[in-house]
PALO-547724 format. One record per residue (C-alpha): x, y, z; residue in three letters. Coordinates in steps of 0.001 Angstrom, whole numbers, padded with zeros to 6 digits, always signed. Layout:
REM residues N
XYZALA...
***
This chain:
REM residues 369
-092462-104146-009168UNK-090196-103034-006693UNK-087056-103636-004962UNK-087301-102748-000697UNK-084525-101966+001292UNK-084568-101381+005063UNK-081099-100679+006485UNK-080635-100557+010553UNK-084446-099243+010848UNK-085540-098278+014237UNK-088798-096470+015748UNK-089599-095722+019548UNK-092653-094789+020988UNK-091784-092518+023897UNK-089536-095179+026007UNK-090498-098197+024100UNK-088333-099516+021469UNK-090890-100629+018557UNK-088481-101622+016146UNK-084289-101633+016641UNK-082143-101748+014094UNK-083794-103822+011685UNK-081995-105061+007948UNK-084047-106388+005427UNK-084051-106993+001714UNK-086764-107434-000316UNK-086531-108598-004348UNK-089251-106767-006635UNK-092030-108985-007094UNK-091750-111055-004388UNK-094562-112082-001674UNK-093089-111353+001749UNK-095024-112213+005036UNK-094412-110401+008319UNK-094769-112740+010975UNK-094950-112720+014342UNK-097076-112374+017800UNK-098724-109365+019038UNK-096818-106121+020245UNK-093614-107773+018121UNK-093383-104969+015663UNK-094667-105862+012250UNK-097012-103525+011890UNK-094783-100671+013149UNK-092327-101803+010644UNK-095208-102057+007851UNK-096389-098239+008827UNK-092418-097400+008073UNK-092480-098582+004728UNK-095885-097113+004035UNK-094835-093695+005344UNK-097314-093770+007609UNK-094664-093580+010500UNK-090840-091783+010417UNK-087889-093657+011320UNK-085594-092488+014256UNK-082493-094026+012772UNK-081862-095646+009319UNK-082587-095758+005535UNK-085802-097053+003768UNK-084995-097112-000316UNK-087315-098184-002982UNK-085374-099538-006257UNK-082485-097558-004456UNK-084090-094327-004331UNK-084190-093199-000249UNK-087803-092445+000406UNK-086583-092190+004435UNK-083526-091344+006906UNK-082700-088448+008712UNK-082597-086083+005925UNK-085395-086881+003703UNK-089062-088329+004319UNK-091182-089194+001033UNK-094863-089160+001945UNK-097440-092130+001475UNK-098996-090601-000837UNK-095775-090188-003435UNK-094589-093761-002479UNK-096855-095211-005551UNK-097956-098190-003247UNK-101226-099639-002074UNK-102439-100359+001395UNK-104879-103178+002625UNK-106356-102641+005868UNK-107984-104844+008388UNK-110771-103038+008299UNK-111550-102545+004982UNK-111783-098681+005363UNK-114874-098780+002602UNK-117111-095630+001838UNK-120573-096994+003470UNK-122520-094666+001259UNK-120856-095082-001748UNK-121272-097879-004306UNK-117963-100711-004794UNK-117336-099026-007867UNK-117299-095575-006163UNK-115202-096771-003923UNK-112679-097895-006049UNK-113126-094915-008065UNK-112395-092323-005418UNK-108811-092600-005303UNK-108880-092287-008787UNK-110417-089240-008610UNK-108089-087666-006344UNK-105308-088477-008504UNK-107354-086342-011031UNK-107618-089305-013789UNK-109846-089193-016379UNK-113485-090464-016483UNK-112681-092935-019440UNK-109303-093586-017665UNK-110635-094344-014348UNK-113819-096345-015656UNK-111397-099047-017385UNK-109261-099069-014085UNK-112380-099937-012208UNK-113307-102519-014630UNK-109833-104178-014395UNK-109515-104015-010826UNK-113317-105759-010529UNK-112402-108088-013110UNK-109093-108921-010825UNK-110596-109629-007666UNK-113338-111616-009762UNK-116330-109078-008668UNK-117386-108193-012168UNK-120976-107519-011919UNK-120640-106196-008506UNK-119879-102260-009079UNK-123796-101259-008206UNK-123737-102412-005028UNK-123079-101387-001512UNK-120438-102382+000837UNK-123432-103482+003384UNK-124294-105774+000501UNK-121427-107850+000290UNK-120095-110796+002572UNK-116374-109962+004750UNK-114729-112010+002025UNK-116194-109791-000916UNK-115852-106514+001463UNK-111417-107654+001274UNK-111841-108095-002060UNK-112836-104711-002897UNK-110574-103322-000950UNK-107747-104586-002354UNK-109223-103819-005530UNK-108966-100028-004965UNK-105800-100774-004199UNK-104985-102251-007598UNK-106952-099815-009392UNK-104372-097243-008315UNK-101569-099661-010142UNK-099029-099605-007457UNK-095258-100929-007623UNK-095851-102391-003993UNK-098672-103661-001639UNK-099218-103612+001814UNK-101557-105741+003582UNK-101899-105126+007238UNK-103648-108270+008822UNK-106356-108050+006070UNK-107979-111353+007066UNK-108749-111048+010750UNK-112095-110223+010482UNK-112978-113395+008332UNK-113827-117197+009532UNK-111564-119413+008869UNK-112709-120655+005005UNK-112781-117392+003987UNK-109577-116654+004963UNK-108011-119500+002620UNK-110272-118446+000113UNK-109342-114702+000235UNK-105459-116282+000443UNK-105425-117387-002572UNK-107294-114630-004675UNK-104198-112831-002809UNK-101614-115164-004464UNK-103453-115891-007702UNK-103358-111727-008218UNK-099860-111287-006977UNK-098861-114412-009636UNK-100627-112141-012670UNK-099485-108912-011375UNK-095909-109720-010365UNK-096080-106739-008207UNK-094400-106902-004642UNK-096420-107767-001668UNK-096088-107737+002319UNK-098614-108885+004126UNK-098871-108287+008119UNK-099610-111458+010226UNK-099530-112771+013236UNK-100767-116100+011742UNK-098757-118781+010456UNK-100682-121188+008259UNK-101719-117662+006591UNK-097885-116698+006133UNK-096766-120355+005194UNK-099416-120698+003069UNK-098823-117543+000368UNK-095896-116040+001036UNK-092544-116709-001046UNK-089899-115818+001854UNK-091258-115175+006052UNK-089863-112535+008505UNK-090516-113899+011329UNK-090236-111125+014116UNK-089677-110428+018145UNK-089489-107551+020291UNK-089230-105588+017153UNK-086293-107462+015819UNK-085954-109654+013030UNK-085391-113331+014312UNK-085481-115384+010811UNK-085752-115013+007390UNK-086319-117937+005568UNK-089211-119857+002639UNK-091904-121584+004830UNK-090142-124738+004144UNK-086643-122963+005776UNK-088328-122105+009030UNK-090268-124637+009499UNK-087506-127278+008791UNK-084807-125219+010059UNK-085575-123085+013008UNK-082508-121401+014159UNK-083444-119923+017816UNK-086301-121093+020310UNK-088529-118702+019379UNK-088937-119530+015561UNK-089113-123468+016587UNK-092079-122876+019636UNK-093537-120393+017182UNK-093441-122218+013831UNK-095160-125462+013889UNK-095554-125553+017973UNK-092472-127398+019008UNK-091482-128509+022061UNK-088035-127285+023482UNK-086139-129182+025792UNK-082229-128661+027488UNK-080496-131101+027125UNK-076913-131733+027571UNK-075131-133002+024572UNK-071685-135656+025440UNK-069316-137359+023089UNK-069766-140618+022754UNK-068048-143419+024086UNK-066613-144453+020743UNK-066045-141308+019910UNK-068106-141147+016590UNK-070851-138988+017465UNK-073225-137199+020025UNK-075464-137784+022413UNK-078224-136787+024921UNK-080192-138077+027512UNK-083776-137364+028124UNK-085571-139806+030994UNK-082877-142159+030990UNK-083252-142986+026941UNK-080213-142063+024663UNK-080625-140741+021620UNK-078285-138990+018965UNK-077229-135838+018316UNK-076223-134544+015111UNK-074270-131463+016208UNK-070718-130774+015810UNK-069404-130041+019483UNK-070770-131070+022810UNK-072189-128653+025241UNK-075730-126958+026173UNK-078302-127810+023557UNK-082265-127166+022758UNK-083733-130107+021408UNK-086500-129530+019539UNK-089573-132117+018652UNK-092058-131460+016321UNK-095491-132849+017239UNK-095504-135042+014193UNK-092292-136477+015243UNK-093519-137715+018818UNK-095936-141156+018539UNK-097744-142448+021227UNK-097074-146683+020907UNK-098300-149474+023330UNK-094698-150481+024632UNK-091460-149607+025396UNK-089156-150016+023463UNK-085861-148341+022244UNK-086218-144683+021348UNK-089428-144628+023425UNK-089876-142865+027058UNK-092725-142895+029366UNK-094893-139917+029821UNK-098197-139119+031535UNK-100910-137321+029495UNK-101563-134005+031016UNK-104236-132638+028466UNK-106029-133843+025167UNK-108186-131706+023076UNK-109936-132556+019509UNK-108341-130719+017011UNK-110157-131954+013472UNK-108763-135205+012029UNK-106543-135465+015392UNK-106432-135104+018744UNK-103341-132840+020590UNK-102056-134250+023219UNK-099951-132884+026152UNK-097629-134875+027745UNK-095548-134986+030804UNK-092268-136854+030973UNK-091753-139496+033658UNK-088791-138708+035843UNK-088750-135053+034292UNK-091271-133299+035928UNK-090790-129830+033991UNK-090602-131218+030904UNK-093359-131394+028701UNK-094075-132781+024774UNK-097105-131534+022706UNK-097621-134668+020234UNK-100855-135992+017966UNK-103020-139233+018037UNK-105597-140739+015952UNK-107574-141521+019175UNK-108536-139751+022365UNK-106151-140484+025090UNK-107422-140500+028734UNK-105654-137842+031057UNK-103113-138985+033745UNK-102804-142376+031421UNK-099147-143741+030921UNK-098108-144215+027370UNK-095172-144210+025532UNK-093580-141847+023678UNK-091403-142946+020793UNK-089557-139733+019372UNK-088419-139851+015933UNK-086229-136870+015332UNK-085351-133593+016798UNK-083125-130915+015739UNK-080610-128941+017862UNK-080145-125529+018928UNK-077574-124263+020653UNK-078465-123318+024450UNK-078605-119390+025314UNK-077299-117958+021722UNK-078267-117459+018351UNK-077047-120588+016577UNK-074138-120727+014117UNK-074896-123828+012725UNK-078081-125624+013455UNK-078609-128967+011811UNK-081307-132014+011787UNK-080333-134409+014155UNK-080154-137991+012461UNK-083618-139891+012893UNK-083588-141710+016058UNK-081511-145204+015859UNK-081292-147718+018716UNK-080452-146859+022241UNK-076633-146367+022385UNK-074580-147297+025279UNK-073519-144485+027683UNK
***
């Protein structure tokens, strides 16, 4: 296991600022994803901790020991960690167990040494029986799974996985997910794994860095971000919400917040009035058959099948740039009127990082402005 440290980390490419001054902290043994959309940086900042890349500015330690700054650079190959690739980087000619085994080699192990390693590593990816064959032989799914067995034949304190699963369908990749978690669970070794896909990061990692314009914009468990998103970015990102100014008054009575969004009131749980994002999750929004308190009118712009559900796309009567992405059971015709009831949002504050970001209070009945 080991403990990462990244301390005001940054890497250009010519005039292009890859990654600027990035902090992060990383417990040994845990499962970290690096999340974000292309061109953002993760995989820059994965390359960094692999030693595959030198930073400009900054300090990379392992357990406290610098293995980068301006003074000293520790090659990959002395790190003691592992590396997944997307492509799987196999030996075509040589059998799974040969390809496990060449590392090995390199290292100048010892036949007996390296033939147990082999075993182990086949035995951890659940490929036992599979040594004799070739990697043409194998599915994508089994073709991952050796490769991250030669990774853990090499016993590293830390693995890297650098989008290992974009090259597999869709039930592979859960499949592959979880022989990722089940081995990290028996290993206890540290893992960070490169994605630019969230249900893959929400699904195994134990804490998400979610990234942008190669700076860190969150940390948090998938629960954290996905409950808590504390800039627009992380909310659009992270579960597809839908972002909306608003301006947030006192009200009347003076015990509480409020906004307005097409004429409706609703309340705000923030702590000062001013410029706010409001912030609806699709599950939040429900299309119901009348008006009503809490509910707005909106025009359906776009619907599209999703499996289980359809996803709608609504525009807001009155508010002709604003738009809410919702769910419904049933297909929806476009340009039909419906209502939109909206259960809860949260707040962000407009044009800054928030301080304090808070869910607002489920939605009550309409106050008087």
């Amino acid at each position: 296991m080991t403990r990462l440290s990244l301390a005001s980390v940054s890497k250009s490419f010519g005039a292009t600022r890859a990654i600027s001054k990035v902090n992060l902290e990383l417990a040994a043994g845990e499962f970290v994803a690096l999340l974000g959309p292309s061109g953002c940086g993760k995989t820059t900042l994965l390359r960094l901790i692999a030693g595959l890349e030198r930073p400009d500015d900054g300090v990379i330690s392992f357990d406290g020991v610098v293995v980068a700054d301006r003074d000293r650079f520790v090659d990959p190959e002395d790190r003691h960690l592992g590396m997944v690739f997307q492509s799987y980087a196999l030996w075509p000619t040589m059998t799974v167990a040969e390809n496990i085994d060449f590392g090995l080699r390199v290292r100048g192990w010892s036949k007996q040494k390296r033939s147990e390693a082999v075993h182990r590593a086949l035995g951890a990816v659940k490929l036992e029986g599979f040594g004799a064959r070739r990697p043409s032989q194998l599915s994508g799914g089994q073709r991952q799974r050796v490769a991250l067995a030669r990774c853990l034949a090499l016993e590293p304190r830390l693995i890297l996985l650098d989008e290992p699963l974009a090259n597999l369908d869709t039930h592979l990749r859960t499949s592959v997910l979880d022989e990722f978690r089940r081995i990290h669970d028996e290993m206890g070794a540290t893992f960070v794994l490169v994605t630019h896909d969230q249900a893959e990061a929400m699904q195994v990692a134990d804490r998400v860095v979610v990234m942008n314009a190669g700076r860190i914009e969150q940390i948090g468990t998938p629960e954290a971000l996905y409950g808590m998103p504390q800039s627009e970015m992380v909310a659009k990102f992270i579960g597809e919400s839908s972002v909306v100014p608003v301006d947030v008054r006192n009200r009347p009575d003076s015990a509480g917040f409020y906004f307005k969004l097409a004429g409706e009131t609703f309340p705000a749980d923030v702590t000062a009035p001013g410029s706010y994002l409001a912030c609806f999750r699709p599950e939040d929004l429900v299309v119901v058959d009348n008006a009503a308190p809490g509910t707005i009118g909106a025009t359906v712009i776009h619907c599209a099948y999703r499996g289980g559900y359809y996803v709608l796309r609504c525009r807001i009567s009155g508010e002709p740039a604003v738009e809410l992405d919702l769910r419904s059971a049933t297909r929806i015709a476009l340009n039909k009127h419906v209502q939109v009831r909206i259960g809860k949002s949260w707040m962000l504050p407009a044009g800054r990082e928030a301080n304090e970001v808070r869910p607002a209070l489920p939605q009550a009945a309409k106050l008087d402005a």
